[in-house]
N, C-alpha and C positions, 0 to 999 in steps of 0.2 A: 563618811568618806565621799560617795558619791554628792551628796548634797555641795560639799565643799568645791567641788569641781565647776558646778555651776554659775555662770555671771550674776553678779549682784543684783541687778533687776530681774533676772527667772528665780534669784532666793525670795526676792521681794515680795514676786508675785506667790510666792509657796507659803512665806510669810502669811501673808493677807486671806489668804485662802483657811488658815488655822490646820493645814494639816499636821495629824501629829508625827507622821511618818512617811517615807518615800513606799509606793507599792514595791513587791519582788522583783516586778517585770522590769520598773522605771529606774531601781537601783542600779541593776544589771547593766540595763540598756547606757544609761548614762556612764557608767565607768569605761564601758565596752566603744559606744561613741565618739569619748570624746578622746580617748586613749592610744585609739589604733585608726586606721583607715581603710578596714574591713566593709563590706556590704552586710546586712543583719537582716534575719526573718526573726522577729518578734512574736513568740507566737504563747501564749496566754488565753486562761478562758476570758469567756466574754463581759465586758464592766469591771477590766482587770486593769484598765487606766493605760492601754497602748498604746493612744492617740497621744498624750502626755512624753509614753517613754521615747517616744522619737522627739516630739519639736520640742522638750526640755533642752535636752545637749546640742537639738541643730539650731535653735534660737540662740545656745551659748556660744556658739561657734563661730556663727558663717556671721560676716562681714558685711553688713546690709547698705554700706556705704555705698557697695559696687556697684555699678551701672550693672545693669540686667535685672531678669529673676532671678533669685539665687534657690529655691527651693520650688519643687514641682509635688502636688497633692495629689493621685490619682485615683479615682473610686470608679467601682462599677455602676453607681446610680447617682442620677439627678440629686435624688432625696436625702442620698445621704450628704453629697456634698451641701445642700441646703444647710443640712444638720451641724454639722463637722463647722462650718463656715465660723458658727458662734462663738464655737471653745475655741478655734485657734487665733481667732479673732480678739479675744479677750487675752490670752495669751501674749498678744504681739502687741496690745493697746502700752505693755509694762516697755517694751522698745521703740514702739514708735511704728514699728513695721508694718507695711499696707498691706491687707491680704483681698484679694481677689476674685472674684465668682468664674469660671468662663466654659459659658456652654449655652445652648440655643434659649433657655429662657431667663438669663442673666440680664444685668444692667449694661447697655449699651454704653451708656456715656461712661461709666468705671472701666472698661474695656479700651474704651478712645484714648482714656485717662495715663493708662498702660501701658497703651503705645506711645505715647508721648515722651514719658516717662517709663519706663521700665525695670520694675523693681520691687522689691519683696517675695511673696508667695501668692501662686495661683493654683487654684482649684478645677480640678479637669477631671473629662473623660477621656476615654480612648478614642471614644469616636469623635469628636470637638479636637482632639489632637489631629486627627485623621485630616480632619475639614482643613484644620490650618494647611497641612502640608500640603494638600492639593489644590487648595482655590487662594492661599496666601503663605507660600514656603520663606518670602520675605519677612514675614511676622514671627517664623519659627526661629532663623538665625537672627532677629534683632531683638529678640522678647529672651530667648533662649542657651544662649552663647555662652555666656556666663556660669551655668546652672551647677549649684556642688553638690545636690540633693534632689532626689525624689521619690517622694511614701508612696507606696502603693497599700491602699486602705485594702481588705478584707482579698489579701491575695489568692488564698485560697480560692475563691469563685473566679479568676482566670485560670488556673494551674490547670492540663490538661484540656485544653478547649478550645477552639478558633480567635474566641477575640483574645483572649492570654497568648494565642501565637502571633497575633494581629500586634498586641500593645508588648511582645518583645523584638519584634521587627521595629516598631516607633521607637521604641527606649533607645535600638543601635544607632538607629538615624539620629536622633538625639543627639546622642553624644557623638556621633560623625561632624554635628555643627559646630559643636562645642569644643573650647580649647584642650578637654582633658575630662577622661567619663567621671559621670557624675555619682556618686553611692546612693546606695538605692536601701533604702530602708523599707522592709514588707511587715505588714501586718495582718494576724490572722488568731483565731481559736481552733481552726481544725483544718490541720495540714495533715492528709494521712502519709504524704514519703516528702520527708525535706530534704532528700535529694532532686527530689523533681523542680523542689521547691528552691533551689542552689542554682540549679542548671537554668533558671526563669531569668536571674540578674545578667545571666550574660557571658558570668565570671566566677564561675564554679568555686574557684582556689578561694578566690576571694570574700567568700559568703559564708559566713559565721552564722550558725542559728540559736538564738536566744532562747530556752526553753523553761518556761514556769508551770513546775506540773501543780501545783497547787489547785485545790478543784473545789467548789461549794457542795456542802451535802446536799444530796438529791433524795427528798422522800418522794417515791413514787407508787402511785397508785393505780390497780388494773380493775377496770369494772367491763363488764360483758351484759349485752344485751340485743337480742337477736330482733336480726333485722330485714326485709328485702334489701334488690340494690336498686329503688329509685327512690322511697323516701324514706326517714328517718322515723321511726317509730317515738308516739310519745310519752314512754314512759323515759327512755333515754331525753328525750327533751326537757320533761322535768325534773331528770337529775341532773342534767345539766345546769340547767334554770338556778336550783340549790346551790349548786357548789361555784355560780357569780356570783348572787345574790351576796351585796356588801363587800363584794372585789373587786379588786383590778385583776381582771382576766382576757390572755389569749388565745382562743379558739383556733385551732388549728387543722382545718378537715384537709381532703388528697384534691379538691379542685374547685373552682370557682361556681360552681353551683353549688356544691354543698354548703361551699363560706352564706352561701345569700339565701339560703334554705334554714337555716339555722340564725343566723340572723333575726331573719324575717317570722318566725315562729317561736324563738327565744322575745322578741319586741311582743306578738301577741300574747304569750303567756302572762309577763309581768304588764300586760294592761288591763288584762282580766283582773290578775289579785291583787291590782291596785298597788302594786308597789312598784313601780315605775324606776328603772334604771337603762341608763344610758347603752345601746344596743347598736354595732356597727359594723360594718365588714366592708373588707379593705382587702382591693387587689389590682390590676392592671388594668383590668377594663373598666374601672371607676375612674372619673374623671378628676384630673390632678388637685384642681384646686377641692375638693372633697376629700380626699385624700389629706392633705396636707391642714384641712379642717381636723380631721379625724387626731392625727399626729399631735396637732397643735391642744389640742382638747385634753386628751390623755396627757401631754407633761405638766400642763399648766394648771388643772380644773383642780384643786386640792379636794373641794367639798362634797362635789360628787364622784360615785365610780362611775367606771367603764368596763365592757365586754366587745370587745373588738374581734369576730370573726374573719381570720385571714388566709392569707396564703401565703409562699415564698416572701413575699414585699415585705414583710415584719421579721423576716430572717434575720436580718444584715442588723448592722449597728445602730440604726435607727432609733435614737434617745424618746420615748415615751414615757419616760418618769418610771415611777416604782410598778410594778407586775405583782401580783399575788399567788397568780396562780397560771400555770399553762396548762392547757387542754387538747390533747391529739384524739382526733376522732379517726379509728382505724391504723394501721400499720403505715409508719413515714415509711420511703422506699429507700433512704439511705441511711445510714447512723451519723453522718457529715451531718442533714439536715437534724435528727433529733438533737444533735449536740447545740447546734444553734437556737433551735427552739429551749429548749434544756434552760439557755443559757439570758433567755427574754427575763426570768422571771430569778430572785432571791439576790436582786443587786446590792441591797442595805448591809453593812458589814453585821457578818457573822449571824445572815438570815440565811434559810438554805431552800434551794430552788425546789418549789412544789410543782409535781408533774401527775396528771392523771390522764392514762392512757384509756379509750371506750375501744371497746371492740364489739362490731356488729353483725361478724361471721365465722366460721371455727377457724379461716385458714389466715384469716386478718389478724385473731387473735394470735396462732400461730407462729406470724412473722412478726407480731410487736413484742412477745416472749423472746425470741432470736435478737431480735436487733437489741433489745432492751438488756441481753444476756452478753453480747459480743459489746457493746455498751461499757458496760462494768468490766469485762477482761481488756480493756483498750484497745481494740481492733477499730480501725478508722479503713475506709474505702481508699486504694491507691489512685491517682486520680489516670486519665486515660493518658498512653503516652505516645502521640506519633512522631515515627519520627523524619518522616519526609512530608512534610505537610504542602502540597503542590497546591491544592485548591486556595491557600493563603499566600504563598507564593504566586501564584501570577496575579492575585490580587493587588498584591504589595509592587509587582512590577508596573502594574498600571500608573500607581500613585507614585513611584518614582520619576516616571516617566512623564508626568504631568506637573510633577512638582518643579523641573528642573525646563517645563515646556520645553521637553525632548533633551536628548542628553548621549551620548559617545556609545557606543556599543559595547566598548571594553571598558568604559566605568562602569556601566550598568549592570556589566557581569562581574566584577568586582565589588561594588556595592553590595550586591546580592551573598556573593562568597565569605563575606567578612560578616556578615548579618550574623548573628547568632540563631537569630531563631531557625536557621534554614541551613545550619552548621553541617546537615548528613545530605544534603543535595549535592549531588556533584556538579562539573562543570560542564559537563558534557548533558547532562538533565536543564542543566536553565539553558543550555545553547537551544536547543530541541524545542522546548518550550516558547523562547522567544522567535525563533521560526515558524512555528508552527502557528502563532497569534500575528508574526508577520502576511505566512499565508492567508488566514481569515482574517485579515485587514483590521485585526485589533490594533495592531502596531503599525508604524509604516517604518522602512527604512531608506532614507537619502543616504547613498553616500556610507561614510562610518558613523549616521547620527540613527538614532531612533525617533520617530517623534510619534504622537499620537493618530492612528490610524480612523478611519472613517467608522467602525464597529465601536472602537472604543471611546472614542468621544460620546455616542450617547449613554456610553455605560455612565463616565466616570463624571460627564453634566449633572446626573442625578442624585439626590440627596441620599438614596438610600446604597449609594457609593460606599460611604463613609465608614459602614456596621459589614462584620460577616458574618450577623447571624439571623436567620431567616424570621422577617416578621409578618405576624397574623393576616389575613387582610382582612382589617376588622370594618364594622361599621358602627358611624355615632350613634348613641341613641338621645332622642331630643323629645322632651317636654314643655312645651308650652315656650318653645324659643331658647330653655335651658338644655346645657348638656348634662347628660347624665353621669353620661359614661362610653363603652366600645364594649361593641359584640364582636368576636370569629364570627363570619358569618358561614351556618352549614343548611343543609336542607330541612332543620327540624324551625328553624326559625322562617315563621309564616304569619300573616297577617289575621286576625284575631286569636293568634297565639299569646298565648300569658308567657310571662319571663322575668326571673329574680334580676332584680339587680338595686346595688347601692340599699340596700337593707329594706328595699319595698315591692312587692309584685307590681307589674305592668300590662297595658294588654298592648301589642302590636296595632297599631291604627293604617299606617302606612308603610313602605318599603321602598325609595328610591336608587336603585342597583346604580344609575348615573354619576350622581354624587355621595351615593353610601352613605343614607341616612335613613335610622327607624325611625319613624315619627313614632310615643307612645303615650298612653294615658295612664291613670291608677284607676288597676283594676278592682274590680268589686264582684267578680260574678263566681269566685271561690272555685275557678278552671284551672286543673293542675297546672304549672307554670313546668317549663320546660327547661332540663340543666344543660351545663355544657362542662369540657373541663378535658385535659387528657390526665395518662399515669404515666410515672419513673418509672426508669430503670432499676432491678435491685442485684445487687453484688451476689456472685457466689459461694460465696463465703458464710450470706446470711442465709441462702436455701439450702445449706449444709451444714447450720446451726437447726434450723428447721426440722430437721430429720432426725440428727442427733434427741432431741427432747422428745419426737414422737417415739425411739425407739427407749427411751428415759423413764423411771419411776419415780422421777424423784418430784417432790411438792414445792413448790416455788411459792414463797410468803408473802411474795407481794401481790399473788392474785386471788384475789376473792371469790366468794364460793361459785358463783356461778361461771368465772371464767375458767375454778379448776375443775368444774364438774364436767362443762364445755370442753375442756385440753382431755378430759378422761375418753369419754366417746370419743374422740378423734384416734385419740391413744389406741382405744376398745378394738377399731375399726382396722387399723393398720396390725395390730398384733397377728391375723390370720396368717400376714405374710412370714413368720417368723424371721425378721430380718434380724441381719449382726450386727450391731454398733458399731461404730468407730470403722466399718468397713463403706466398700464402694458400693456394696447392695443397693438394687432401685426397684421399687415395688412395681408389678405390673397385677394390671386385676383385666378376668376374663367372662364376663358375662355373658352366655347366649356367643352372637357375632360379634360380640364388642370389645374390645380391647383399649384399656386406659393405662396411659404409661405416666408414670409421676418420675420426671426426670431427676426433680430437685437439684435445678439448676439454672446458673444467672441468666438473665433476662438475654443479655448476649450469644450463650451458647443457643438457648429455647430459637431464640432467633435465626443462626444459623441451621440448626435442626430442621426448624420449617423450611427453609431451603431448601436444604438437602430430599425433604418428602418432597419437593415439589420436583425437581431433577429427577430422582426416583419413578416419579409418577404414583405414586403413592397416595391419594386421596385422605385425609384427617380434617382434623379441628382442633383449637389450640385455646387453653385457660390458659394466661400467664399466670392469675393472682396461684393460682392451685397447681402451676406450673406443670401439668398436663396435656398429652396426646393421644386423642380417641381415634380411633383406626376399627376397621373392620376386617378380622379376621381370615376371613374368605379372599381377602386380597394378595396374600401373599404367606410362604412359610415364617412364622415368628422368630421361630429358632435363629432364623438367619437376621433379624430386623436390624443390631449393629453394625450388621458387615456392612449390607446393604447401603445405610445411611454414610458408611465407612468410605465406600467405594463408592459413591456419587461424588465423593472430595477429588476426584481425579480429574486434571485437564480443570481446573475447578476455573483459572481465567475463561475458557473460552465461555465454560457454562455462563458464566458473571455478561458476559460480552452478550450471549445470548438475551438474557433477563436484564439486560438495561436497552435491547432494544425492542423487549417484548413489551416492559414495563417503565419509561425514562423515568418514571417517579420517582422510582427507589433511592434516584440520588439528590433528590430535591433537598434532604436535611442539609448538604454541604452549599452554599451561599452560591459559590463562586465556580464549584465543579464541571459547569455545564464550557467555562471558557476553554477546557483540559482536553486532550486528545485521549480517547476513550480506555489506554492501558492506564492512564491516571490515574481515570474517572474510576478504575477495576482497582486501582492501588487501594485508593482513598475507601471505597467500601469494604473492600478487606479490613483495613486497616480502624475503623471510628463506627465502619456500624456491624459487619459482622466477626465472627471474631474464631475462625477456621483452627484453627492450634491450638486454642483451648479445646474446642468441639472434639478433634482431633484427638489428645488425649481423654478428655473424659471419654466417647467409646472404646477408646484403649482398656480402660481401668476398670467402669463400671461392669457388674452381674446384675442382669435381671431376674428378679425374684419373680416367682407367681406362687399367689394363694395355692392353701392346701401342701407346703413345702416343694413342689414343682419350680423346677427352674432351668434357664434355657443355660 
């Protein structure tokens, strides 16, 4: 039926291809497409053929005679549009349709080509959208007017987060240009609320979600092997080493020093035993074109394998050919992420996705048991939801503002009203706002016009305009005139300091802070090389999965002896407290003057907590991974420690006002925060980095246990 729907050149090309059958997703999606005039979240595991289920019915549809674009592509990476570029490309070769690159290191003259001519499908980012609106808004309504469609590839990675409120601000503008809004086709494998995922197009009613629960088997395996936390022990390294050996394998550790640590010690292993296999790692601060070596290697190399140690970057949809085997080194920090990795590897039909999880610490094992456990019951992370996002908002007024080279004061607040993404700002909040950036000469106002003020011109001059999300300030590293790659730069990075990168140690030779560049050489002198890397966030959900299995007897079959001997002793260890299952109980242990509080709780709450001691005045220290508060006893009565932290939540703005001017850092994670008048700047930390109402209820709920059945 669906097949039948389709134009005879998209049968052709289905034809030619020999498929025997349409996928779940593509059936669906096609009936659903071309039948109705709904918005769709496509959402299917990964290598489920989504990219297909969308431009099958939109290639049958849209009308490519018409002057404009008629279809908009939009990815979160470079790399993947790279990728993607291919298939839809071949795709459009069966109609004739010209598909298009466009973003900073695309073909100029295909672009010129564009403009000329305007038509087919183009391939974008948010940010490359961004750039048009503010330094060419004329390109937007002549390229753009037209548009009846626009994918949004791996939607999931905006849902919940600055540039997803950034690129549903572009979407309304968008369609503000255009004769009539465009449908928006999303694609994803792990959406955990598609209402969030509804409320993203603009047009809630209108947004239909495709859902194919269909799932490849997962045989997963847990192996344990104790470890310090700076290098990786080598007995783990040679069982690692075993289980590439004659695969396609991807390594997946918690940060870019590990990726280059493993790497770089997996290469020496197999040149000792003379069996030499291809050994690589791959992440942000390697240099693109090596990267995209790396990429090209693995789809195309039939004859040899590969072991590609990575990081997020091999997340995404990123076409590598077949995968044998995925590799997580210690506990991912989200179940979204394991799902994606999960989903790297058992693409061949009716092969299923091999996963072996290492653990190198009891509490790492601990949470890859949890996540792995909440995994199989289908719990996905909701994604974060704000809902007055001011920091993106006066972002997006700049670029209105600039795009329209000044514009009426009451369209601007109209435009702004109508925006979807900023649907819970009142009117009386953007007046305030655009006053208040009138006062600091962000804005200027002639008259009833706005126009670009002296403060804000050299915001919005700058390239780095374009993004709202805060980047590194890294530095190149350069060998012999080659780039290597990009370091963060911190203070552990020093000049005959050694440093992994690009799958080879290095020694530092130079450092020039002026132009930000390491000069380095290959080292030889076998000096520990120095990591770098930060950690996630983890949900509370999984630190309450966490607790659950420690208070558990039960044997879990996919871990092997030493991880279940490992889970025993930790088990062994918490028994003293006698806690109750399924209840709010929180172990507290009392040593001597020492008091250790195991919250078992998200990363957010733990977060807020340390606030609250610090308001207190309460002196501690803080494990996140063991989710842990060391305190000394002598400090204060324990019995009261909840209330205490309870009742520091009071007047909690003025506190916030205080600690952004004790500390301005704290709000450096939000891009744009700093242009906000400081009840904003109090909203917005409330709101994305600490998270007071959960805090709030969980000392509501929780009992503290202590050893020996004692409890407050």
């Amino acid at each position: 039926m669906s097949f039948e729907l389709l134009s005879e050149p998209i049968r052709k090309y289905i034809r030619d291809k020999r498929w025997e059958e349409l996928r779940p997703i593509q059936a669906a999606a096609i009936a659903r497409i071309l039948t109705t005039d709904n918005n769709y979240i496509l959402a299917s595991k990964t290598a489920s053929g989504k990219t297909e289920a969308a431009f099958l019915p939109i290639l049958s549809t849209v009308n490519f005679n018409e002057s404009g674009v008629q279809v908009l592509y939009i990815s979160p990476l470079i790399a993947l549009i790279n990728d993607q570029f291919l298939r839809i490309e071949e795709l459009c070769k069966y109609l004739e349709v010209p598909v298009v690159k466009w973003h900073g290191e695309a073909n100029k003259s295909q672009k010129n080509k564009l403009l000329i001519d305007p038509k087919g499908i183009v391939l974008i980012t948010p940010e490359s959208l961004e750039a048009m609106f503010v330094n060419n808004s004329y390109h937007v309504r002549h390229l753009f007017s037209s548009l009846k469609f626009m994918v949004i590839d791996e939607i999931h990675s905006f849902i919940g987060t600055d540039r997803g409120i950034q690129l549903m601000s572009i979407i309304s503008r968008l369609n503000d240009n255009s004769s009539s809004p465009s449908r928006i086709i999303g694609l994803s494998a792990t959406i955990g609320d598609f209402e969030e995922a509804k409320k993203f197009t603009g047009r809630y009613e209108e947004t239909k979600v495709l859902l194919d629960k269909t799932t490849n088997k997962v045989q997963c395996y847990f192996k344990y092997f104790t470890s310090d936390k700076s290098e990786l022990p080598l007995d783990i390294l040679k069982d690692i080493y075993l289980e590439t050996l004659n695969n396609n394998v991807l390594i997946f550790p918690n940060s870019r020093g590990k990726v280059e640590e493993i790497a770089v010690k997996l290469k020496k292993i197999s040149e000792r035993v003379g069996k030499y296999q291809n050994y690589f790692s791959h992440h942000s601060s390697i240099d693109k074109d090596v990267r995209e070596y790396i990429e090209f290697f693995a789809k195309n190399n039939k004859r040899e394998n590969f072991t590609i140690a990575c990081t997020s970057t091999l997340e995404l949809g990123i076409d590598i050919g077949s995968v044998d085997k995925v590799i997580q080194i210690d506990a991912t920090h989200s179940i979204a992420s394991l799902i994606q990795r999960i989903g790297r590897s058992g693409r061949k039909k009716d092969a299923s996705s091999k996963l072996i999880l290492y653990s190198t610490n009891s509490w790492s094992l601990l949470q890859s048991t949890a996540t792995w456990l909440l995994y199989m019951d289908g719990f996905l992370e909701p994604p974060l939801s704000v809902k007055k996002p001011y920091d993106i908002l006066i972002h997006q007024i700049l670029s209105i503002v600039k795009e329209g080279t000044g514009i009426n004061i009451n369209n601007l607040i109209k435009k702004i009203e109508k925006n979807s993404a900023f649907i819970n700002i009142s009117v009386e909040e953007i007046k305030e706002l655009i006053s208040y950036s009138i006062e600091n000469e962000i804005i200027e106002k002639i008259g009833s016009e706005i126009i670009m003020g002296i403060e804000g011109e050299k915001i919005v001059n700058n390239r780095n305009f374009y993004s709202v999300f805060k980047t590194e300030n890294n530095f190149k590293v350069i060998n012999s005139g080659n780039t290597i790659g990009e370091l963060p730069f911190s203070p552990q990075i020093q000049v005959e300091e050694n440093i992994f990168l690009a799958a080879r140690v290095w020694k530092i030779k130079t450092i020039d802070f002026k132009s930000h560049r390491i000069e380095v050489c290959p080292a030889a002198d076998g000096k520990k090389p120095k990591f770098f890397g930060t950690s996630g966030e983890v949900h509370s959900k999984i630190r309450k999965k966490m607790l659950e299995i420690l208070t558990s007897d039960e044997n879990y079959e996919f871990l092997d002896i030493a991880s279940y001997e490992e889970l025993e002793l930790l088990r062994k260890k918490f028994k003293i407290f006698n806690l109750n299952p399924n209840t709010e109980d929180r172990p507290v242990s009392i040593v001597g003057t020492q008091l250790t509080w195991y919250t078992f709780a998200g990363s957010r709450i733990n977060r807020t907590l340390e606030l609250l001691f610090e308001i207190a005045g309460i002196p501690y220290s803080m494990d996140e991974q063991e989710s842990t508060f060391q305190l000394q006893t002598t400090d204060l009565k324990w019995n009261n420690l909840t209330h205490i932290l309870f009742n520091s939540m009071e007047n909690i703005d003025q506190q916030l006002l205080c600690f952004l001017e004790k500390y301005p850092s704290i709000i450096e994670f939000s891009k744009w925060s700093f242009l906000l008048p400081k009840k904003y700047q109090i909203y917005i930390l409330k709101q994305k980095y600490y998270d007071f109402e959960s805090t709030a209820n969980y000392l509501k709920s929780i009992k503290l246990v202590v050893s020996h059945n004692q409890s407050y």
